[in-house]
C-alpha positions as CSV (number, residue, x, y, z in Angstrom):
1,X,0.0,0.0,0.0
2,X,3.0,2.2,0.8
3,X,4.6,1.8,-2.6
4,X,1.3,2.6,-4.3
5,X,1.0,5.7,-2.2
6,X,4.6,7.0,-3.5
7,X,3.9,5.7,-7.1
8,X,0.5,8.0,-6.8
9,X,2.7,10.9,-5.1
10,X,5.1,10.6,-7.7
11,X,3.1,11.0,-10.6
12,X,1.1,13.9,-9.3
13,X,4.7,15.8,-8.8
14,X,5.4,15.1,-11.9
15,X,2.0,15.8,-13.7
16,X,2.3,19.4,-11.5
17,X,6.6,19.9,-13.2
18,X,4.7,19.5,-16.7
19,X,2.5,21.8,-16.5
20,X,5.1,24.3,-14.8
21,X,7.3,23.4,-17.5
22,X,5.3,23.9,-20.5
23,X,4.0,27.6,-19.4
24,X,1.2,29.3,-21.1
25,X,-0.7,28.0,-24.3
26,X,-0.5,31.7,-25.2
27,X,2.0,34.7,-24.9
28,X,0.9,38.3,-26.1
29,X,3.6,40.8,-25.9
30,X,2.4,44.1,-25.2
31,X,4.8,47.2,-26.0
32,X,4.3,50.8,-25.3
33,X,6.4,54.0,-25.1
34,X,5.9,55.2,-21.7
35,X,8.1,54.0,-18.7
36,X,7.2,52.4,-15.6
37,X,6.2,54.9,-13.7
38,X,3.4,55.8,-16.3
39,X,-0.5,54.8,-15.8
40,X,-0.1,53.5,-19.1
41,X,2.4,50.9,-18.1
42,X,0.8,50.4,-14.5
43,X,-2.9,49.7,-16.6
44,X,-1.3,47.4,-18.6
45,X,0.5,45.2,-15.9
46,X,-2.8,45.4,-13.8
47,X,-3.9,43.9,-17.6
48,X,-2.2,41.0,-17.6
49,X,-2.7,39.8,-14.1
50,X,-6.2,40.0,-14.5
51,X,-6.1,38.2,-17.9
52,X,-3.4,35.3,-16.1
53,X,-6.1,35.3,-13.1
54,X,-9.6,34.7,-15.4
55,X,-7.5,32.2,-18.1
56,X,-5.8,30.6,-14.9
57,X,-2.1,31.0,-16.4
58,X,-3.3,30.2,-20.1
59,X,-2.8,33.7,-21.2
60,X,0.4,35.4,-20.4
61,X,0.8,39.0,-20.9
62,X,4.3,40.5,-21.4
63,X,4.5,44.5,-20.8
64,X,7.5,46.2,-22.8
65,X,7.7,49.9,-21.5
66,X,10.2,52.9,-23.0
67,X,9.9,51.5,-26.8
68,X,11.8,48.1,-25.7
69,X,10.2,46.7,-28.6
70,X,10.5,49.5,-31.0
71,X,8.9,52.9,-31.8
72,X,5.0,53.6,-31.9
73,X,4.5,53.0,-35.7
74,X,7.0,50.3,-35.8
75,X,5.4,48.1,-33.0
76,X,1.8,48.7,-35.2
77,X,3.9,47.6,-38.2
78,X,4.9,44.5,-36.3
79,X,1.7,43.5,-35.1
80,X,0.5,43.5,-38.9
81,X,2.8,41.3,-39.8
82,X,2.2,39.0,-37.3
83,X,5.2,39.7,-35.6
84,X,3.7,41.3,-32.2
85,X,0.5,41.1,-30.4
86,X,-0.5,44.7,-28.6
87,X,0.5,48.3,-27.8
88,X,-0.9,51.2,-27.1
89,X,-1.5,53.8,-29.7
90,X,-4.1,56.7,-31.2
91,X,-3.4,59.2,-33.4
92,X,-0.3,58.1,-35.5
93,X,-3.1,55.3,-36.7
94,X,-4.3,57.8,-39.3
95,X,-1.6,56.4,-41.3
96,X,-3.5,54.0,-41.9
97,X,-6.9,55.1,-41.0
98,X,-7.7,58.7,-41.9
99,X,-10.6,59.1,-39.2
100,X,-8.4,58.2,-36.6
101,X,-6.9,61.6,-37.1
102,X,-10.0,62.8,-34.7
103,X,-8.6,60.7,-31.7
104,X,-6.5,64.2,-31.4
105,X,-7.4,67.4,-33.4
106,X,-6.5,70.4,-31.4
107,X,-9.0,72.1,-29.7
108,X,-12.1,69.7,-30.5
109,X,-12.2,67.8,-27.3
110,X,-13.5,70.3,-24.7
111,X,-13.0,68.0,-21.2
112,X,-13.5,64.2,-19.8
113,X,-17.4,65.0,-20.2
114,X,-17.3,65.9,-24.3
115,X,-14.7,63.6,-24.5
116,X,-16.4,60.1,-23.0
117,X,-19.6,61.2,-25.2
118,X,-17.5,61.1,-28.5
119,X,-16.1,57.9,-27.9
120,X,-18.0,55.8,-26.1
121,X,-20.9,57.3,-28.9
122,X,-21.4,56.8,-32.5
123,X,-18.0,58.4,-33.6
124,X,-16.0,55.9,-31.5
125,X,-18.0,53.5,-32.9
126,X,-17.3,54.4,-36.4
127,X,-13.5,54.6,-35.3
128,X,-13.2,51.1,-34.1
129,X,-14.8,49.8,-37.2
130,X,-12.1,51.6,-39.2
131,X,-9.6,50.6,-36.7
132,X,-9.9,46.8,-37.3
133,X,-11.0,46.6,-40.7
134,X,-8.1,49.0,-42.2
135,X,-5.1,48.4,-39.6
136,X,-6.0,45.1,-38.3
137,X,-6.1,46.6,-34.5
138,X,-9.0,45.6,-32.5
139,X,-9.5,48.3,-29.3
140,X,-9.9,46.5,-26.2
141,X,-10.0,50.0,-23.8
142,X,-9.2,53.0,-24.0
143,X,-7.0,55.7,-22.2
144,X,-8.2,59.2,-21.9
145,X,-4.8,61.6,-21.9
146,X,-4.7,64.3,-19.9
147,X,-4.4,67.9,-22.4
148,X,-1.4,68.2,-24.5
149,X,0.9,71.0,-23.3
150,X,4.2,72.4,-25.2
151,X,7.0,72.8,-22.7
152,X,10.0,75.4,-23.6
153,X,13.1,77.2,-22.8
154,X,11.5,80.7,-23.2
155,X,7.8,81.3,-22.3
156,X,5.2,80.9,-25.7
157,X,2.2,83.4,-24.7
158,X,0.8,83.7,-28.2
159,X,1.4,81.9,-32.1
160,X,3.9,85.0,-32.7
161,X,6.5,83.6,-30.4
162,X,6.7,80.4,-31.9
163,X,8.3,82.2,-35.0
164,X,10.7,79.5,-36.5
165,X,11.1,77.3,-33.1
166,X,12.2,74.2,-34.0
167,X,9.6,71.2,-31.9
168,X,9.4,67.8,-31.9
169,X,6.0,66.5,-32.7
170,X,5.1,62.9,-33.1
171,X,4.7,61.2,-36.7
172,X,1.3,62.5,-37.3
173,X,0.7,64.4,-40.5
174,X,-2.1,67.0,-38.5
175,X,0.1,68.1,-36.1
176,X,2.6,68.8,-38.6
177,X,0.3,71.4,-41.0
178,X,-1.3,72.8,-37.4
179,X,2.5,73.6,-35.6
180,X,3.4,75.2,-39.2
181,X,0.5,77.4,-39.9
182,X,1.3,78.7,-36.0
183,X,4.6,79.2,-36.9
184,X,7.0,76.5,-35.6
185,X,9.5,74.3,-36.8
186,X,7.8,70.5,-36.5
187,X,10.1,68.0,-36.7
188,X,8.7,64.3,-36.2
189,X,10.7,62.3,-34.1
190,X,10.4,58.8,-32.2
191,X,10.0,59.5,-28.0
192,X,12.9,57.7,-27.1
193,X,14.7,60.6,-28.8
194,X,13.0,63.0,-27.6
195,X,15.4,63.9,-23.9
196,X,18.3,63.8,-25.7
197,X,17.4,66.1,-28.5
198,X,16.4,68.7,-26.3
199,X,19.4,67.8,-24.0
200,X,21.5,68.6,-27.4
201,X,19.6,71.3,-28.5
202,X,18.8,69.9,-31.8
203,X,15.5,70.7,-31.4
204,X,13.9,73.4,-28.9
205,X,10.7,72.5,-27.5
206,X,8.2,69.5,-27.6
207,X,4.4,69.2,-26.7
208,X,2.6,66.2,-24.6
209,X,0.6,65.6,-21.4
210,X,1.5,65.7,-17.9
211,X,2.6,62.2,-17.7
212,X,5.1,62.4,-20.7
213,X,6.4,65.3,-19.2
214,X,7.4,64.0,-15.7
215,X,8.2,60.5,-16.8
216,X,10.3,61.4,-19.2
217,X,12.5,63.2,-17.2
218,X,11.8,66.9,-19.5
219,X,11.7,69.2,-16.7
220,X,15.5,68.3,-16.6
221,X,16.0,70.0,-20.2
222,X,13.0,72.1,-20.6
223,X,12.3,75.4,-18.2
224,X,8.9,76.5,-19.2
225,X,5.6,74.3,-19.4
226,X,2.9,76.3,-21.5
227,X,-0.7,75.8,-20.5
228,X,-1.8,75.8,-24.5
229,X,-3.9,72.7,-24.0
230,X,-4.2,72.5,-27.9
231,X,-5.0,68.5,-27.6
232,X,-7.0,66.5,-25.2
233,X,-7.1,63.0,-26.5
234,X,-7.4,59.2,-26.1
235,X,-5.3,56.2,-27.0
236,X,-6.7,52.6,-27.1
237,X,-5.2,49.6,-26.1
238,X,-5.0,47.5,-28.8
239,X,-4.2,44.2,-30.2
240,X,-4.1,42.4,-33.4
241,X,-7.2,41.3,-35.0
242,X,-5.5,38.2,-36.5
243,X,-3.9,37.3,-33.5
244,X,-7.3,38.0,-31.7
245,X,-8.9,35.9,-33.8
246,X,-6.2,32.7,-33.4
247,X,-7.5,32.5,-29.6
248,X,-10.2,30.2,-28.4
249,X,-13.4,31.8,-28.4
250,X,-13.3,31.2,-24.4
251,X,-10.1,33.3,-24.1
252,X,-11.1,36.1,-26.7
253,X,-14.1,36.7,-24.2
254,X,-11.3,36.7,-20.9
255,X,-9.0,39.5,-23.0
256,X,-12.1,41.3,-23.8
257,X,-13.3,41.3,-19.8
258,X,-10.0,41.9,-18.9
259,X,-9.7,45.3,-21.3
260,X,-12.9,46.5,-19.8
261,X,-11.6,45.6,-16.1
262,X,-8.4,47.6,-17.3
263,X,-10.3,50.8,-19.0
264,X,-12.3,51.1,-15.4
265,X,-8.7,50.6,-13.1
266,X,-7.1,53.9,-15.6
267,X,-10.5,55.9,-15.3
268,X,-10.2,55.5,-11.5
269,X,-6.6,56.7,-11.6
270,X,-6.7,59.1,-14.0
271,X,-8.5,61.9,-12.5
272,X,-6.0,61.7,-9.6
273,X,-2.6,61.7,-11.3
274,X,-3.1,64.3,-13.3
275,X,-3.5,66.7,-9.9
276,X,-0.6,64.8,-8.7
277,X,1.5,64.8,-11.6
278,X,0.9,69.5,-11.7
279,X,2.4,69.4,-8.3
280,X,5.4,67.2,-9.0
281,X,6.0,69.4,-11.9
282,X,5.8,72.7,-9.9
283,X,8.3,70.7,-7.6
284,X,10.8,70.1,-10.1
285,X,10.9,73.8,-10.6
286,X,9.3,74.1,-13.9
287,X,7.1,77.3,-14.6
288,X,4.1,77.2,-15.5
289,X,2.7,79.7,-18.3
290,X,-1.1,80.4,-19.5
291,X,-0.8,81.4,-22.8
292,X,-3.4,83.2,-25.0
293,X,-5.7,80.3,-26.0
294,X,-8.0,82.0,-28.3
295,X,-5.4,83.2,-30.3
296,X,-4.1,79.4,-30.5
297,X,-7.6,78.3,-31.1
298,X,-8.7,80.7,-33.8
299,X,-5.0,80.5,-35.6
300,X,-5.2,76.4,-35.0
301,X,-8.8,76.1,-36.4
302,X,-8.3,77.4,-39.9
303,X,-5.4,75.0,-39.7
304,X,-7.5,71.7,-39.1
305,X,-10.3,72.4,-41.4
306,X,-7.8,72.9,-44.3
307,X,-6.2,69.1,-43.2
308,X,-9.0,67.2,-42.6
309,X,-10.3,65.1,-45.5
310,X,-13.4,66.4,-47.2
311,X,-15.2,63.0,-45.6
312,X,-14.5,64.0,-41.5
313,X,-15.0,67.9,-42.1
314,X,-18.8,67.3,-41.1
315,X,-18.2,64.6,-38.6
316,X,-15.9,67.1,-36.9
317,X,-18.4,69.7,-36.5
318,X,-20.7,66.9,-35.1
319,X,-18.2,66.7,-32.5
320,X,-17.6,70.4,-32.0
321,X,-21.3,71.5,-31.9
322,X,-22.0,68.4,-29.0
């Protein structure tokens, strides 16, 4: 009876090795360009160990902060390819998908109120068609930004003082024709370049929320942070429809749950960074400057309405005239 016992014991340690051994049936590598001290990153971990608790270790998700996997647009190009799973990502998708562009048009989005009506509404609707039937990106949450603010070495109080400044923008073809007809110097550049540009001086300013801003370290090379608030956004989380679709239909239903459970975590935590996030930026000694938005806004508009596709000039005045 003994030996049976052990022979039993035995077996069960070994049947318990296997399946420690052979890991998850799935891994989905998820990389963004924030660090780890972003919400961004801290949503997405809080991701994957709800996905690894409701798929009980079936599902592994793999957070890659700081572009460890590459650059915005090249992790998208990955995950098209079949190379990558997920990232995080919004307006540089109108490279693919034209109305994406809307995901950040300076000065549509008026606060978190205007801003949960156009996506959780019929326009976000017609964006996450778009989004998995031209990219191949199927939205699982998404990530309201706090507004877009362009930081400096010299205070910017109205479109005149940006007179032939040289700024980083991301690779997104509005921002580009708005920071011109204002007067800058755009120059698209990946966010892993960003510090040590401005460090260098090859480039003078750059624009981006709060978050960015602290977590990148910019207060270290930038003196001024410019309350234009010419962008509030969202981003989505996203991952590849053809990967999506390669998963049982048990486990598409978990990483759905599990985006939902994530969007509601970043909600709840977003609202509180962003006064948290102001006061370590006083703290680090940057000053802060309110520019003359109407001038911004009236200069900016002409701007957007000569960008925007014929097709999205009347869906953005839906969204302006909510």
């Amino acid at each position: 009876m003994r030996i049976i016992s052990v022979i039993i014991m035995s077996a069960v340690i070994l049947f318990s090795c296997d399946r420690q051994e052979s890991g998850p049936e799935y891994i989905l590598r998820l990389g963004h360009q924030a660090n780890e001290r972003d919400i961004w990153h801290t949503s997405a971990m809080y991701f994957a160990h709800v996905l690894d608790s409701l798929s009980e270790g079936r599902i592994q998700v793999r957070v890659h902060p700081a572009e460890q996997l590459g650059a915005e647009l090249d992790i998208i190009r990955s995950i098209r390819a079949g190379i990558l799973e997920m990232t995080i990502t919004g307006e540089s998708m109108q490279n693919w998908a034209g109305i994406t562009a809307l995901l950040a048009v300076p000065y549509l989005i008026r606060d978190s109120d205007h801003l949960k009506q156009v996506v959780e509404g019929q326009t976000g609707d017609e964006i996450e068609k778009a989004m998995i039937e031209k990219i191949g990106l199927r939205p699982l949450a998404y990530f309201e930004r706090g507004p877009r603010y362009l930081t400096s070495n010299r205070p910017i109080n109205t479109p005149a003082d940006l007179s032939g400044m040289i700024l980083r923008v991301p690779n997104v073809p509005l921002f580009v024709r708005v920071w011109q007809s204002l007067g800058a110097k755009p120059t698209p550049m990946a966010f892993s370049e960003v510090f040590t540009a401005l460090q260098q001086g090859t480039v003078e300013a750059q624009e981006n929320p709060y978050a960015l801003i602290y977590s990148a370290g910019l207060y270290e090379v930038q003196k001024y942070l410019n309350l234009t608030r010419h962008v509030t956004s969202w981003t989505y989380v996203v991952i590849g429809e053809k990967q999506y679709r390669k998963l049982p239909a048990d486990l598409q239903e978990m990483v759905l749950m599990a985006g939902q459970m994530m969007q509601h975590y970043h909600r709840k935590e977003f609202a509180r960074q962003e006064i948290f996030l102001r006061h370590q930026l006083e703290e680090t000694g940057m000053i802060f400057n309110e520019p003359d938005l109407n001038a911004f806004r009236k200069k900016a508009e002409s701007a957007v309405l000569d960008a925007l596709p014929d097709e999205y000039r009347e869906l953005y005045m839906k969204i302006i005239e909510m």
